[in-house]
C-alpha positions as a printed NumPy array, in Angstrom:
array([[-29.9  , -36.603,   1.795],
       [-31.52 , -39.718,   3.27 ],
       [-30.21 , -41.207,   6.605],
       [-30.565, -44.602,   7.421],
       [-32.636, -44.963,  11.178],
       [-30.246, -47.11 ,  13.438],
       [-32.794, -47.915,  15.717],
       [-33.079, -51.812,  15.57 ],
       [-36.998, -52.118,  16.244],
       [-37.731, -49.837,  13.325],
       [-35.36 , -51.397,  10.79 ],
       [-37.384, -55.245,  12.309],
       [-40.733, -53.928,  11.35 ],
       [-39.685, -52.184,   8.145],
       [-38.329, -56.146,   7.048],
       [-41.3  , -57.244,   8.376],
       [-43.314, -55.148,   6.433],
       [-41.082, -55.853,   2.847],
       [-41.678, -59.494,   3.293],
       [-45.58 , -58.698,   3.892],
       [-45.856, -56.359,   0.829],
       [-43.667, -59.195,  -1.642],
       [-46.525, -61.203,  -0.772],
       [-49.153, -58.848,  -1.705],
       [-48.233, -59.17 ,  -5.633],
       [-50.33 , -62.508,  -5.732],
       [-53.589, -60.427,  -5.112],
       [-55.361, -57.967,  -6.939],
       [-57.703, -55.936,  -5.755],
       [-60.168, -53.112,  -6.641],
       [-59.863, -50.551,  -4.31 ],
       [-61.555, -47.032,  -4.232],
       [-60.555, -43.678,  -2.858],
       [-62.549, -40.579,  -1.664],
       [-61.377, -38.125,  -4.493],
       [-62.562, -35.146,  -3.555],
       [-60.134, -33.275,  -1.692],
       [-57.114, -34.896,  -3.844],
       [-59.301, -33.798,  -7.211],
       [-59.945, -30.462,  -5.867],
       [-57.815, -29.038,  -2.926],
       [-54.163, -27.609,  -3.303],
       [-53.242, -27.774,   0.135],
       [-53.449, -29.963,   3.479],
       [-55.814, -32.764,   3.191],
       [-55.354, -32.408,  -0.853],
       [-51.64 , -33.356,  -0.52 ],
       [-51.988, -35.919,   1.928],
       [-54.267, -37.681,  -0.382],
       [-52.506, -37.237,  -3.86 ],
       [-49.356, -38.344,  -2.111],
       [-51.06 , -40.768,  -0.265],
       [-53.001, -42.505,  -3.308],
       [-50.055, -42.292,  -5.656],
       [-47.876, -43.861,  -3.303],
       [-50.295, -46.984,  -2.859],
       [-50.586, -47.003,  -6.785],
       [-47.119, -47.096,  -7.503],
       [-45.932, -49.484,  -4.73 ],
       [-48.349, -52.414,  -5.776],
       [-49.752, -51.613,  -9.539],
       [-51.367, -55.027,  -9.546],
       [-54.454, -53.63 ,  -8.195],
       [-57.07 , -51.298,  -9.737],
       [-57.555, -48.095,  -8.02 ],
       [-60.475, -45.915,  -8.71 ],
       [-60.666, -41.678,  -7.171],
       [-64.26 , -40.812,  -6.997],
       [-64.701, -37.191,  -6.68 ],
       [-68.178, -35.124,  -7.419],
       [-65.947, -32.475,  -9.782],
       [-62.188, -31.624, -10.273],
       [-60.076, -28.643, -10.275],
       [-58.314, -27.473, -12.967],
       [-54.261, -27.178, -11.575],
       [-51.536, -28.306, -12.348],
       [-50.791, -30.568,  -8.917],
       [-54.039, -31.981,  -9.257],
       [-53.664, -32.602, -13.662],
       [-50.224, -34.059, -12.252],
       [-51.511, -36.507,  -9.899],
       [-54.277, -37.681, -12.306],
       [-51.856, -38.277, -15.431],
       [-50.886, -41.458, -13.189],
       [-52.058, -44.52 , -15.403],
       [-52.721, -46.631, -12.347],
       [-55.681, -44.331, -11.453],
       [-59.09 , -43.992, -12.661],
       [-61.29 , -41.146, -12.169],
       [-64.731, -41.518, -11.564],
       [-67.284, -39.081, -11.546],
       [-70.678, -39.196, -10.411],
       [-72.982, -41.642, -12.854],
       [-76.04 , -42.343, -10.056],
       [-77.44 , -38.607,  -8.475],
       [-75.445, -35.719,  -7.575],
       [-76.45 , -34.027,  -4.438],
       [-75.05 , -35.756,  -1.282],
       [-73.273, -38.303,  -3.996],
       [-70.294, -39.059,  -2.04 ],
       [-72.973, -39.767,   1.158],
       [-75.009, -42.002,  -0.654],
       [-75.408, -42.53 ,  -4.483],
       [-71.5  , -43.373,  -4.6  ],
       [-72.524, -47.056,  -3.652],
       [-73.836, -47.483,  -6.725],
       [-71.144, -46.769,  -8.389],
       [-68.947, -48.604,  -6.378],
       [-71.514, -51.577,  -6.672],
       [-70.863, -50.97 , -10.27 ],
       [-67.184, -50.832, -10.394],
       [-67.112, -53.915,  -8.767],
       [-65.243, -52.282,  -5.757],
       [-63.654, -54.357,  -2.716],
       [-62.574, -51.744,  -0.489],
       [-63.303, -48.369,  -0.022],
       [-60.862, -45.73 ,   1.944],
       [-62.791, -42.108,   3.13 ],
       [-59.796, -40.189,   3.022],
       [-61.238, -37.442,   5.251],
       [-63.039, -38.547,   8.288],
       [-65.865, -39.591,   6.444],
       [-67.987, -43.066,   4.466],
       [-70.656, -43.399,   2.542],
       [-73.834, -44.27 ,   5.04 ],
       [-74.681, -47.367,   4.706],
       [-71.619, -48.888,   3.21 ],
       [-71.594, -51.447,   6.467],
       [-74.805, -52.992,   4.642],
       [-72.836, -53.938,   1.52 ],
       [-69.934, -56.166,   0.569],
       [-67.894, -53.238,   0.274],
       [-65.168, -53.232,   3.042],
       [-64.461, -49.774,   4.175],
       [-60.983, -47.583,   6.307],
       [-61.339, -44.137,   6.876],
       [-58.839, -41.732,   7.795],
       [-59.272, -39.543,  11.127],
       [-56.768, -36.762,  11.051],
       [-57.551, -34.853,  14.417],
       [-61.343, -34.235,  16.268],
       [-60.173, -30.376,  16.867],
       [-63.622, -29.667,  16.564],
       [-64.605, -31.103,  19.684],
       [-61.202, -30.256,  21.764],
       [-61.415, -26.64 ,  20.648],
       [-64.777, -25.99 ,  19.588],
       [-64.68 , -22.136,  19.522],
       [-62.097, -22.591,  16.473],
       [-65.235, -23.888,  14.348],
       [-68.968, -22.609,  13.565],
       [-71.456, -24.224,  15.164],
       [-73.319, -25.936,  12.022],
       [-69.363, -27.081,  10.912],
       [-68.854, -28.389,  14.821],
       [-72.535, -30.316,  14.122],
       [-71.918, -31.274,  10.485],
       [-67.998, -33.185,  11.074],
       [-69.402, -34.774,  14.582],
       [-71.945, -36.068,  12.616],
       [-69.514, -37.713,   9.861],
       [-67.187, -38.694,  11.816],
       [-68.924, -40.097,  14.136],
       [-70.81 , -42.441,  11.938],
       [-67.808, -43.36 ,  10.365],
       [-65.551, -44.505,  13.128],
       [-69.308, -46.588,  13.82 ],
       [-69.05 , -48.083,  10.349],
       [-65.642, -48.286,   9.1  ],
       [-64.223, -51.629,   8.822],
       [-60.988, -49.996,  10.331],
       [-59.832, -46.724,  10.943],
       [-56.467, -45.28 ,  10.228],
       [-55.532, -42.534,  13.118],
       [-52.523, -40.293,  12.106],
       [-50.747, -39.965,  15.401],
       [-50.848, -41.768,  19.029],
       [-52.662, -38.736,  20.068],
       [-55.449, -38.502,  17.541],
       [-56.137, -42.255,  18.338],
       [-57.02 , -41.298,  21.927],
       [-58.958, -38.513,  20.805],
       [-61.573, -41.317,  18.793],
       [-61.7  , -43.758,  21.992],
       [-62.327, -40.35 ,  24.094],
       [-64.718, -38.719,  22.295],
       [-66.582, -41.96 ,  20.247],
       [-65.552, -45.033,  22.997],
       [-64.395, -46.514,  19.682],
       [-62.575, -49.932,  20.31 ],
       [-58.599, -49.711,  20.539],
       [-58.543, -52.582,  18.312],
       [-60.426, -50.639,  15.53 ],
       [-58.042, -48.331,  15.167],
       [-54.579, -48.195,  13.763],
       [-52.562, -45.54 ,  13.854],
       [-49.977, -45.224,  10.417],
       [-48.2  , -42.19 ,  10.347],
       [-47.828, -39.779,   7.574],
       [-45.009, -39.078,   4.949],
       [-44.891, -35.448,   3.377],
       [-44.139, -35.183,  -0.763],
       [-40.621, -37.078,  -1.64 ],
       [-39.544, -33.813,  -3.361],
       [-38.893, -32.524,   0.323],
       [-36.178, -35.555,   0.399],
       [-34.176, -34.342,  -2.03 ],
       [-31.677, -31.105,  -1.903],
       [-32.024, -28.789,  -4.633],
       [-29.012, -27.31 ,  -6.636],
       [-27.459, -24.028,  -5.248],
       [-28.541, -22.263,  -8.66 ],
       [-32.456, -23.312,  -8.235],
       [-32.179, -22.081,  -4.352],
       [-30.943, -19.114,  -5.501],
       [-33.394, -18.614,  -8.547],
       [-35.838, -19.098,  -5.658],
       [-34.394, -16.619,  -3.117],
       [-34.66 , -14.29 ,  -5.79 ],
       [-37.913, -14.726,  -7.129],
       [-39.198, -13.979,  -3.777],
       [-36.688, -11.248,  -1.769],
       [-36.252, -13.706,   0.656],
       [-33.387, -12.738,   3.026],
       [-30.18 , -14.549,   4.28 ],
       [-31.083, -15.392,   7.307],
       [-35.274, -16.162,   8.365],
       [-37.062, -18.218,  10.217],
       [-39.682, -20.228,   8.626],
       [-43.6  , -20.88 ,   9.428],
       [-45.872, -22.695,   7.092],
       [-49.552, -22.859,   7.843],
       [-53.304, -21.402,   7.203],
       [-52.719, -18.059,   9.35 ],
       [-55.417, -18.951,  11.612],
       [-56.192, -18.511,  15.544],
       [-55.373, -22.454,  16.077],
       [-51.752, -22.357,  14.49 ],
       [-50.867, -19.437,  16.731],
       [-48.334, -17.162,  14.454],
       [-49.213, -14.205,  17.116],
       [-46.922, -15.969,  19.392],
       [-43.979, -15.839,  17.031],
       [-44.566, -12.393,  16.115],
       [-44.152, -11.457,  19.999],
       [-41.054, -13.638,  20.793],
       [-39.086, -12.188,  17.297],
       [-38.969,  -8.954,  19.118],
       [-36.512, -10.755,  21.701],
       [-34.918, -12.39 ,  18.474],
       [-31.362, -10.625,  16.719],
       [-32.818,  -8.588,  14.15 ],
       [-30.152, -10.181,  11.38 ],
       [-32.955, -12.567,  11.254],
       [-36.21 , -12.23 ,   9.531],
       [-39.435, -14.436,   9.823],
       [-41.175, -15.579,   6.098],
       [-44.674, -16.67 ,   6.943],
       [-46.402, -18.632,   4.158],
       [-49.985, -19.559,   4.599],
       [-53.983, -18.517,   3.747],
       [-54.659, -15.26 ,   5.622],
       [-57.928, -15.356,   7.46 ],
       [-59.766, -13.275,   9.717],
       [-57.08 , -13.78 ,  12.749],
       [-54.455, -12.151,  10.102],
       [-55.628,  -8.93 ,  11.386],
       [-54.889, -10.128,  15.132],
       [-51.724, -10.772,  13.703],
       [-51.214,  -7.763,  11.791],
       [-51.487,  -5.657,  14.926],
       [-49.694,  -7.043,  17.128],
       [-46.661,  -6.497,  14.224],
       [-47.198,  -2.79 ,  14.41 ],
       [-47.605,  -2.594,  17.868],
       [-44.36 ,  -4.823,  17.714],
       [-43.186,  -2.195,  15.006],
       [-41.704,  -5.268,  13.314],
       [-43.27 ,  -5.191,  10.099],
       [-40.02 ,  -4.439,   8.001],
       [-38.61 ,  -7.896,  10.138],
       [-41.604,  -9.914,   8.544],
       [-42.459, -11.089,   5.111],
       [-45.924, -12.728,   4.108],
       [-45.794, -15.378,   1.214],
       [-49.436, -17.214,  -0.315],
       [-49.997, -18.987,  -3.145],
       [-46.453, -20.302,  -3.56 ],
       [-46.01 , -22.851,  -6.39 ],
       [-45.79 , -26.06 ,  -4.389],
       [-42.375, -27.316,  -6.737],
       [-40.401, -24.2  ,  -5.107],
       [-41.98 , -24.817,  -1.505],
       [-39.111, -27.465,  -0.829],
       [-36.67 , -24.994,  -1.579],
       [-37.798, -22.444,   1.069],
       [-37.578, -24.552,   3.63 ],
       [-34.075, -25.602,   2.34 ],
       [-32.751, -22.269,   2.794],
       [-34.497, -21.135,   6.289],
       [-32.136, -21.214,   9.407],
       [-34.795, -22.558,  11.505],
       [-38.56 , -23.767,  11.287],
       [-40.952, -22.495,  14.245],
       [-44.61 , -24.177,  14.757],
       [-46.409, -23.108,  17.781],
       [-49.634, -24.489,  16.779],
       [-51.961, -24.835,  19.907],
       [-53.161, -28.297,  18.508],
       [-52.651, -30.61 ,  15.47 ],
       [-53.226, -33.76 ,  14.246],
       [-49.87 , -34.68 ,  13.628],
       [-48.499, -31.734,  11.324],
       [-46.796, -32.493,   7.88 ],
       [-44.996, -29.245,   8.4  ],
       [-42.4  , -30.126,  10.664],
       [-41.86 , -33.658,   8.782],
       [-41.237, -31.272,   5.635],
       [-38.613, -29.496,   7.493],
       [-36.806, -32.018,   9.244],
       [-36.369, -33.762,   5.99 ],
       [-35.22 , -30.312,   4.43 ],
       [-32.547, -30.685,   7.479],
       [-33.885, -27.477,   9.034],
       [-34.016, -27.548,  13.178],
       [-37.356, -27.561,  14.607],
       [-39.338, -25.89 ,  17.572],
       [-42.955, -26.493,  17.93 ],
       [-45.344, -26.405,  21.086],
       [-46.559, -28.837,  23.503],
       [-49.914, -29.882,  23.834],
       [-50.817, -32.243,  20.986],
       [-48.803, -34.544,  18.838],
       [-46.194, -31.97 ,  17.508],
       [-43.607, -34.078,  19.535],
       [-44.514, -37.297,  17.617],
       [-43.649, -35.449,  14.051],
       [-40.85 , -33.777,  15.211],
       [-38.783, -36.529,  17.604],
       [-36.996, -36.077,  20.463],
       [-34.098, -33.775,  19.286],
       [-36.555, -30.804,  18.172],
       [-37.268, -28.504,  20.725],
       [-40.63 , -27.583,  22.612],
       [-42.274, -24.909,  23.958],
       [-45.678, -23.812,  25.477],
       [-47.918, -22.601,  22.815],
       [-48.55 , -19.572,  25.55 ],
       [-45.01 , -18.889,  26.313],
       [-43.335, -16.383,  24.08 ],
       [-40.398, -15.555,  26.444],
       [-39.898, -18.96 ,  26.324],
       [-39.924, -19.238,  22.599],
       [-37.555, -16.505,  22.209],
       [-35.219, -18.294,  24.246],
       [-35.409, -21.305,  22.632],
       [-34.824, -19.578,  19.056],
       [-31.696, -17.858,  20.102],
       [-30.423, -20.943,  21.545],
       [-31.035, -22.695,  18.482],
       [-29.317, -19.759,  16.184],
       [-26.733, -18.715,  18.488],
       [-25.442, -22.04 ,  18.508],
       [-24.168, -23.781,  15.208],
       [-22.877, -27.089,  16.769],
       [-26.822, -27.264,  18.035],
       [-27.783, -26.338,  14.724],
       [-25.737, -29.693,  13.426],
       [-26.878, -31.986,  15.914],
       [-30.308, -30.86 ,  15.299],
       [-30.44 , -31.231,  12.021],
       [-28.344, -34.859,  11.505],
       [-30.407, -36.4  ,  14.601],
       [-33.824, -34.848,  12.917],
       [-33.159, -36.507,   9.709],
       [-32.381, -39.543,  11.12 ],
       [-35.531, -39.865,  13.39 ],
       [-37.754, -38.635,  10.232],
       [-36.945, -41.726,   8.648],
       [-39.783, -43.466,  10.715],
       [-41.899, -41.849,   8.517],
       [-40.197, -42.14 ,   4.85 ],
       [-42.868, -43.239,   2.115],
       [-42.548, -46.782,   1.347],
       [-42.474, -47.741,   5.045],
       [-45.918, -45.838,   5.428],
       [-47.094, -46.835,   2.186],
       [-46.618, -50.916,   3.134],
       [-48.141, -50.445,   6.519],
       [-51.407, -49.085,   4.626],
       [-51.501, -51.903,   2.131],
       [-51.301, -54.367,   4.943],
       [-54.069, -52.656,   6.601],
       [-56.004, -53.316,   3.487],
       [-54.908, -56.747,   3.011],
       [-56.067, -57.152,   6.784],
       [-60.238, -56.348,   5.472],
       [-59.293, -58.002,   1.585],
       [-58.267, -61.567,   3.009],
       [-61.63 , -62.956,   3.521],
       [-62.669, -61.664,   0.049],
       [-59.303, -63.413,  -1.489]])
């Protein structure tokens, strides 16, 4: 299923970047993650840091790397991800409450860490007085853009962190062009602090499943022959309501499957579907075994995201690489995921979206073009690219200490 980019810059910087990581193998390093939401969360910022840990592990397995996490889940992503022999768990030895704030650095101290990566907008305090060289990952500041998505002690409680961390990180990884902007708006952080290395999504979205295991999955869950596809916590910020109003303008051969976490704004939702009268056009999935996730998308005819504002949004990578065509809004950095051959609409516009979906499904040679031109632009983001781009960014804090 993979496509090879043919743009001449990318294909410069991924040699670039080879030559770099060949040269890594003559260092070894021990290097520490912030475990908690890889140890414990089955979602979001859980995936990006199994995927983005086991990656880094299995690309250069010359170096030690330790997950320190306060407690983990019992599941069976999380038993997966932990069964890698590269990786050492560490649980909390010095103190328990606020570990991962403070007491970690004695651990760390212990360990004999070199560099530590906060996985989540957030360090240790104090880690700038010790030999311990630090990254953290920013993933958006939607807190402060659209505060009345967040409770005020949550708004107070990730300024705070982050905050302090973009202060005190050695360097700070930014997930899209448009998060980076956000830190020098809102923290007049330097430019030259921050680096912005894109995300992957889970290589089993790179891979197309037999027709028998699609249809195993079609059956397992009713899913029709023709549906649109969201994926996303149904909350105010991702914006399904506007979807549910433009499928009214939408043939109704085609149904929408929704999977997400329903939470309060569900019930928004949920009325404007019988006000609609489109609940029998509308199917609601949750807690869908993550292995059969890359089939859904397979299947769906097209993937709609009109989230108001992301950070980047590992959705749309997951369906271009499942070759499905793509519509998301404008407004954030939707149109750095999704390239310049998916199509965009405003997040307020559901005439507009409607249009746009029965252009897209009225159209098969669009369809085609869509999908082939998709793939091929999702490359930029393909694993071991990403995955040498953070190792340099390590090697750029670890040289000193070699």
């Amino acid at each position: 299923m993979k496509a090879e980019s043919i743009d001449h810059t990318d294909k410069v910087e991924s040699t670039e970047l080879e030559k770099s990581s060949s040269m890594l193998s003559a260092f070894s390093f021990k290097i520490g993650f912030d475990g908690k939401r890889a140890a414990n969360n089955l979602t979001g910022l859980g995936n990006y840091s199994r995927f983005l840990i086991g990656q880094v592990a299995t690309r250069f397995p010359e170096n030690e790397y330790f997950i320190y996490t306060p407690k983990v889940k019992s599941a069976r992503q999380i038993d997966s991800f932990l069964e890698n022999d590269q990786l050492k768990l560490k649980l909390p030895i010095t103190g328990g409450f606020l570990w991962r704030s403070f007491g970690i650095l004695k651990d760390m101290a212990m360990d004999g860490i070199q560099l530590y990566h906060g996985l989540s907008h957030e360090i240790p305090f104090a880690i700038q007085h010790t030999t311990i060289k630090s990254v953290v990952t920013i993933h958006d500041l939607i807190f402060l853009r659209f505060p009345r998505y967040y409770k005020l002690i949550d708004r107070k409680f990730y300024h705070i962190k982050s905050k302090a961390a973009c202060k005190n990180a050695d360097k700070i990884i930014a997930i899209s062009e448009k998060t980076k902007q956000d830190i020098i708006s809102y923290f007049g952080t330097d430019p030259d602090k921050i680096e912005v290395i894109y995300q992957s999504c889970d290589d089993s979205f790179k891979t197309a499943f037999e027709a028998e295991r699609l249809s195993k999955i079609r059956h397992r869950y009713k899913l029709p022959e023709q549906y649109i596809l969201n994926v996303g916590t149904i909350e105010e910020r991702k914006n399904l309501k506007l979807l549910v109003t433009a499928l009214k303008n939408v043939p109704t051969d085609y149904k929408l499957v929704v999977i997400g976490k329903p939470t309060p704004y569900y019930k928004t939702v949920e009325k404007e579907i019988e006000q609609l009268n489109l609940k029998d056009r509308i199917i609601f999935l949750k807690n869908i075994p993550f292995a059969d996730l890359p089939g859904i998308y397979q299947m769906a005819k097209l993937f709609v995201y009109p989230s108001f504002y992301e950070g980047f949004g590992i959705p749309v990578i997951e369906a271009l690489y499942s070759q499905v065509p793509v519509i998301a809004a404008t407004g954030s950095c939707l149109e750095e995921a999704g390239g310049p051959n998916s199509l965009y609409v405003h997040p307020e516009d559901a005439e507009e979206l409607s249009i746009a979906i029965n252009d897209v499904l009225s159209s098969p040679a669009k369809q085609k073009e869509m999908k082939a031109k998709g793939l091929e632009f999702v490359q930029k983001f393909n694993s071991p690219l990403v995955t040498d781009q953070l190792m340099n960014c390590y090697l750029q804090l670890l040289k000193p200490i070699a």
